[in-house]
C-alpha positions in Angstrom: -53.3 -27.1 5.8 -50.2 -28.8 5.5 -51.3 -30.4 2.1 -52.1 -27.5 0.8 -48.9 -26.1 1.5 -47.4 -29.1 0.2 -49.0 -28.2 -3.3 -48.6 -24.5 -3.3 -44.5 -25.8 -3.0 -44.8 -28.7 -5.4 -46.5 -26.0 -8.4 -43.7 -23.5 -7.8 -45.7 -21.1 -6.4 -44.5 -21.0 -2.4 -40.6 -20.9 -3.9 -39.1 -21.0 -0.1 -38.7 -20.0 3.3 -36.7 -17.6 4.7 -35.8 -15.6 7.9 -36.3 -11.4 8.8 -33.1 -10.4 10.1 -33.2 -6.8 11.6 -29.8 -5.5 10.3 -28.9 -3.5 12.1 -28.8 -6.2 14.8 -26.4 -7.8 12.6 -24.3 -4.9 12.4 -25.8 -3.4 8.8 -26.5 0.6 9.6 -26.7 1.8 6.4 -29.0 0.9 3.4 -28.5 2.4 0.3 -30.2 2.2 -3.5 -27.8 2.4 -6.2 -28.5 2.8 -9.9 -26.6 1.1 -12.4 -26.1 2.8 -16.0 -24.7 0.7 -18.3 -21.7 1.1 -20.5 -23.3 1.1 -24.6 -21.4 -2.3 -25.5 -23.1 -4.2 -21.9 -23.5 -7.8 -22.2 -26.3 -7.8 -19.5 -25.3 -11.5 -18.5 -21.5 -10.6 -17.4 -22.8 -7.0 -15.8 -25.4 -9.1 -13.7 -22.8 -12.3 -13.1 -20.6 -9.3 -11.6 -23.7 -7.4 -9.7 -23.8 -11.4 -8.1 -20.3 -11.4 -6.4 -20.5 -8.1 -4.7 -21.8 -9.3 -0.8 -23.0 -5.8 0.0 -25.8 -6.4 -3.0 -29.2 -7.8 -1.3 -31.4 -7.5 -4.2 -31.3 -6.8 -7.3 -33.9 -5.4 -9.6 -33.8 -4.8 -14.1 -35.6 -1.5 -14.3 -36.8 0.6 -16.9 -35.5 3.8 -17.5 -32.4 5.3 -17.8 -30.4 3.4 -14.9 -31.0 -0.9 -16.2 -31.1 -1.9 -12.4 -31.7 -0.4 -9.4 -29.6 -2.6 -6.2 -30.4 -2.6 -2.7 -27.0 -2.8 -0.5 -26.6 -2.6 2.9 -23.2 -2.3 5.0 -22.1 -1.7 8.0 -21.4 2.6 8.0 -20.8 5.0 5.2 -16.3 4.0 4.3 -18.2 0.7 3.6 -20.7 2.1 1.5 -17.8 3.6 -0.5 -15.9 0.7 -1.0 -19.6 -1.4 -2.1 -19.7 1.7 -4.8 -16.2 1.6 -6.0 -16.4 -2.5 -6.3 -19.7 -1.9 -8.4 -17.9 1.1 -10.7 -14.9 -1.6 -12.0 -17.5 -4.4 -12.8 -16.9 -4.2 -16.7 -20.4 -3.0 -18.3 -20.8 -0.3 -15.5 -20.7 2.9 -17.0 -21.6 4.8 -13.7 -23.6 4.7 -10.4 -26.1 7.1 -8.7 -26.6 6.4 -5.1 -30.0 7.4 -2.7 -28.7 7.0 0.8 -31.5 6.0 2.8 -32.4 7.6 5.8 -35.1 5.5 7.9 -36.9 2.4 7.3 -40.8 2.8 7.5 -41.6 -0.9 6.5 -40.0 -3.5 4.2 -41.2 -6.7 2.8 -44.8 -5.8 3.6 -44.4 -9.3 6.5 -47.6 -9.5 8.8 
């Protein structure tokens, strides 16, 4: 088994490990999806350098469509959703945001 773990991580295809967290153990109550429309003249490279530094941002996804990407953030109530929002409106390429509060978690991750 442990070989052929070993394998699976040497050709790339097991890419790491990592923990489930239940957030709102860790003090993260609301989870939101926010759209992204770009500005015409977006260099996608700065937008998504930007998209990087904003903590509340846990992933990240290019999308087709209207919207280019489609971000999952989570934060601790709704004043800190707004400030996650306003940060991701002055990132230069962002020409506006749509935001889908969600309301209840039936599964994520698809673990077990």
């Amino acid at each position: 088994m442990h070989e052929r773990v070993g394998k699976l991580e040497t050709a790339g295809v097991i890419t790491g490990y990592t923990a489930v967290v239940d957030p709102p153990a860790v003090g993260l109550h609301v989870t939101a999806l926010v759209s992204v429309i770009e500005s015409d003249a977006v260099d996608d490279t700065g937008l998504e350098a930007g998209l990087r530094e904003i903590p509340e941002v846990e992933d990240c996804w290019r999308v087709a469509g209207s919207e280019g990407y489609v971000l999952k953030v989570r934060v601790t109530d709704i004043p800190a959703l707004e400030a996650a929002i306003d940060a991701l409106n002055r990132i230069r390429g962002v020409a506006r945001t749509r935001t889908t509060v969600v309301l209840s978690t039936k599964w994520e991750g698809r673990h077990g």
